[in-house]
C-alpha positions as CSV (number, residue, x, y, z in Angstrom):
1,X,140.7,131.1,84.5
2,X,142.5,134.4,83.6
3,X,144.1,132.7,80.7
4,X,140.8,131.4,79.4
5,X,139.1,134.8,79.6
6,X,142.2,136.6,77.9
7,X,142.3,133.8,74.9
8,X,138.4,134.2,74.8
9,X,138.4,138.5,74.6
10,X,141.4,138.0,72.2
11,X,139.5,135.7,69.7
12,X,136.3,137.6,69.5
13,X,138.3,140.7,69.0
14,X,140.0,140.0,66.1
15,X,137.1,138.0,64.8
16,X,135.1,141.5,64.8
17,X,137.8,142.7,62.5
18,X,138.3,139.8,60.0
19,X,136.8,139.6,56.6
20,X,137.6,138.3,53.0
21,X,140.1,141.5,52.2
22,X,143.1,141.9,53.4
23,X,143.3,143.4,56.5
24,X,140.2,141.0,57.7
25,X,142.6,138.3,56.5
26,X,145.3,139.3,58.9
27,X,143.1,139.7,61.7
28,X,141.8,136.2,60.9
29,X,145.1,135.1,61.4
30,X,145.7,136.6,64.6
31,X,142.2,135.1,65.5
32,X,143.8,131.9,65.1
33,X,146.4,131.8,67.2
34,X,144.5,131.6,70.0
35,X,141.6,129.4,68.8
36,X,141.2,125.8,69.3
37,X,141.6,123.4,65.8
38,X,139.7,121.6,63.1
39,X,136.2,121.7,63.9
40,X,136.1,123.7,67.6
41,X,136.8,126.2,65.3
42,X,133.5,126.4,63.5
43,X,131.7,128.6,66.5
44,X,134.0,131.6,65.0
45,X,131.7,132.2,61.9
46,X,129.1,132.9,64.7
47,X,131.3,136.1,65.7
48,X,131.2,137.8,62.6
49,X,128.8,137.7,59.5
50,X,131.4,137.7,57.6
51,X,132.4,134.4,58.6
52,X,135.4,132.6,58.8
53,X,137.7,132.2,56.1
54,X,141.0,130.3,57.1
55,X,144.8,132.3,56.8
56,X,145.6,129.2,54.8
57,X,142.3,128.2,52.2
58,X,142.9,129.5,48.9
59,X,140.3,132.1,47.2
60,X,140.9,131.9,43.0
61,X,138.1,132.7,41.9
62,X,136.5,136.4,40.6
63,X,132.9,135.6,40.9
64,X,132.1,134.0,44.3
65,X,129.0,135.0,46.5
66,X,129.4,134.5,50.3
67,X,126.3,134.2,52.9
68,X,126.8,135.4,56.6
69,X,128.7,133.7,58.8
70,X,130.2,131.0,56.4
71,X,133.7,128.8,57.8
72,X,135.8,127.9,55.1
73,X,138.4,125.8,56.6
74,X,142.2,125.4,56.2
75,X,143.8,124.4,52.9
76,X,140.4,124.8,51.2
77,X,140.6,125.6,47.5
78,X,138.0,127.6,45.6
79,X,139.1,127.7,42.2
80,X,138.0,129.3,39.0
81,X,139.5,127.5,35.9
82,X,140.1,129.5,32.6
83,X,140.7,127.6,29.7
84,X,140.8,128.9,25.9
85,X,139.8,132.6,27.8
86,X,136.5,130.8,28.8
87,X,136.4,131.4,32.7
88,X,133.9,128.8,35.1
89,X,130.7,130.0,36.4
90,X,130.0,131.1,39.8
91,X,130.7,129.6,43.0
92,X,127.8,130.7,45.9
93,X,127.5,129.5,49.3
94,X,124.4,130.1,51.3
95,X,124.5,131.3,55.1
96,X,126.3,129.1,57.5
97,X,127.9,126.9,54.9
98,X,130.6,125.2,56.5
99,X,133.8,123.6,54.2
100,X,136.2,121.3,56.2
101,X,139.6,121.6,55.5
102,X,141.2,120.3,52.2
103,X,138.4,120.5,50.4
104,X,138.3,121.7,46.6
105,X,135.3,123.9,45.0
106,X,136.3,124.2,41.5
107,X,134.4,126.1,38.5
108,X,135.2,125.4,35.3
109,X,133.3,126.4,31.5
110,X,129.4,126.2,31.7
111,X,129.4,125.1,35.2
112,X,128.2,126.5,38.6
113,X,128.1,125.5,42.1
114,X,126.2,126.8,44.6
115,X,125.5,125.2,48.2
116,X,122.5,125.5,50.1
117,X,122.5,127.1,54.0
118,X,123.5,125.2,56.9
119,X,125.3,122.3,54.4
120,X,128.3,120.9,56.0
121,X,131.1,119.7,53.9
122,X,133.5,117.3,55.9
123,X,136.9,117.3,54.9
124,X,138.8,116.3,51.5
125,X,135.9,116.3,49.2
126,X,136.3,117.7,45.5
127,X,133.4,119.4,43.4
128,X,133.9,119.7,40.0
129,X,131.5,122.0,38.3
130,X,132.2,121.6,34.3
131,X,129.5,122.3,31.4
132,X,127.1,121.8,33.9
133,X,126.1,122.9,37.3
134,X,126.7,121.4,40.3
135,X,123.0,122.6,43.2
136,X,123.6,121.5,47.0
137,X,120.8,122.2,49.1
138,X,120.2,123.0,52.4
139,X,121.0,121.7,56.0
140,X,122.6,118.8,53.4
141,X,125.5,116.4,55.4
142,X,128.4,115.0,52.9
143,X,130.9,113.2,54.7
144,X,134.7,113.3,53.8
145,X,136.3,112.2,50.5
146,X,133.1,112.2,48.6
147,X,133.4,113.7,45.3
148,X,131.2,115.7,42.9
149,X,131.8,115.3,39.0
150,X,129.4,116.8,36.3
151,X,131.4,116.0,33.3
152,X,134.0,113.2,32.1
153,X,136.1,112.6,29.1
154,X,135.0,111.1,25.8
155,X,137.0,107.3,25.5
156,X,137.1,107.0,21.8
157,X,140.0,104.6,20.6
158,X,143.5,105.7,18.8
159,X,143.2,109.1,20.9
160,X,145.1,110.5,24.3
161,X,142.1,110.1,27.0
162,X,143.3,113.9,28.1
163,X,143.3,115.2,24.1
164,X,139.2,114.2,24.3
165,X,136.6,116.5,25.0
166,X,134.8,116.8,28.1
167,X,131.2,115.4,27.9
168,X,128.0,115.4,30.3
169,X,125.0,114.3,31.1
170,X,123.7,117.1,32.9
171,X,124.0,118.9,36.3
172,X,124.1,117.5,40.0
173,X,121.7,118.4,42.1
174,X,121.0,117.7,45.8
175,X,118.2,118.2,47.6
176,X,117.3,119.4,51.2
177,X,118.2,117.3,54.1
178,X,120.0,114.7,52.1
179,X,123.2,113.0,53.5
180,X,126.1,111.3,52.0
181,X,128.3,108.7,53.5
182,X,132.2,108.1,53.1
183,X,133.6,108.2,50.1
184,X,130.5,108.8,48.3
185,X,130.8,109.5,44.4
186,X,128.2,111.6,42.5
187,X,128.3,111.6,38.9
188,X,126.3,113.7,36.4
189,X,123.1,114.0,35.3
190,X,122.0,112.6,38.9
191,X,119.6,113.8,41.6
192,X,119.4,112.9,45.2
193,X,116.4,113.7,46.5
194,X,115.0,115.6,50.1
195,X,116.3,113.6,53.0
196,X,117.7,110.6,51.2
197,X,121.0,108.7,52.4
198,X,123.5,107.4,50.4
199,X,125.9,104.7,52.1
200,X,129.5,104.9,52.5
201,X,131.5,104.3,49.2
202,X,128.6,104.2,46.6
203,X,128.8,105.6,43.2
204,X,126.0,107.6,42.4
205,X,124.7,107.2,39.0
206,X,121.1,107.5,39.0
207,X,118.5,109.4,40.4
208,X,117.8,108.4,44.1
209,X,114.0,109.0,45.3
210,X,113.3,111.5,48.7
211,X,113.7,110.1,51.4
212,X,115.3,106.6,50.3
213,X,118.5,104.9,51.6
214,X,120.8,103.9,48.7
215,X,123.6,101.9,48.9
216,X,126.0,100.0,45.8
217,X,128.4,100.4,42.8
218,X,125.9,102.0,41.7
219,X,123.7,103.2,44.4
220,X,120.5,101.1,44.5
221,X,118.0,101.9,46.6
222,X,117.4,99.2,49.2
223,X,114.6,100.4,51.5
224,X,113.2,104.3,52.5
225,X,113.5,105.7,55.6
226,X,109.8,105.1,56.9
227,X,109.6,101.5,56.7
């Protein structure tokens, strides 16, 4: 019992102190060593409205907007790519966003992401905002290894595929109460709409209707959720 209290005071304690500076990075660290793993760590960003950020996610990026009480999880990446001195857009995350660990938030030229409150992203999924912008809304579920890409390369012939340029067909967006399976892939130009369901391992590249179940290479819609 006595060990359970002391862990408890000693977690809450240094979780009063942590923050996205350096100090309240330390004390997030010492927060830590007490606290349960993975995902019985998510009650911390409760403690502070600063939220949780992990000792070990990594924060690149010079124009990035936290909500309260946001958990950002280990081995995270938020990255702001520069390329030819253009620098991506911003990255903003609403209040009580949560980012499971390994996951990769990435900016690059004419491309934002921002991320709804009370979204969950589950672990190893990669968004990729380029030329255009990447909008999750809220209370939205994406299960791990989905991934997010608003841009691909040109394939013209007698050229290097990495020498093209990048091309689009507009931004992601998805809407409130949406959820994505395993695996999911979203490409560009698409909208998911409020509460719809995309199945495990689809590739998403047309617009799916609210509240419809989708499932396919590429994501058809096979029924909506009130029949």
């Amino acid at each position: 019992m006595f060990r359970k209290t002391f862990r408890l005071v000693w977690v809450r304690f240094w979780m009063s102190l942590a923050g996205f500076g350096g100090f309240g990075r330390i004390a997030t660290r010492l927060a830590t060593w007490l606290a349960p793993p993975h995902k019985s760590r998510v009650h911390l960003q409760n403690w502070n409205p600063k939220g949780y950020i992990a000792p070990t996610a990594i924060i690149y990026h010079s124009n990035l907007e936290l909500g309260k009480h946001i958990f950002i999880a280990d081995r995270v990446i938020v990255y702001q790519a520069s390329y030819q001195g253009k620098e991506g857009g911003f990255i903003r995350l609403g209040n009580s966003v949560t980012i499971l660990r390994d996951s990769v938030l990435e900016t690059g030229f004419g491309g934002n992401l921002s991320i709804g409150d009370g979204t969950w992203i589950h672990p190893r999924c990669q968004l990729n905002a380029y030329l255009a912008s990447i909008n999750i809304g809220r209370e939205v579920q994406i299960a791990p290894n989905c991934a997010f890409y608003c841009y691909d390369h040109g394939v013209a012939p007698n050229q290097p595929i990495n020498e093209q340029p990048l091309q689009t067909k507009g931004g992601i967006i998805i809407e409130d109460g949406a959820w994505l399976g395993v695996g999911v892939i979203v490409l560009s130009g698409v909208r998911i709409g409020k509460g719809a369901v995309v199945g495990a391992g689809s590739v998403v590249t047309r617009d799916i209707p609210d509240n419809a179940i989708a499932y396919g290479v590429p994501a058809k819609v096979i029924k909506m959720r009130g029949d």
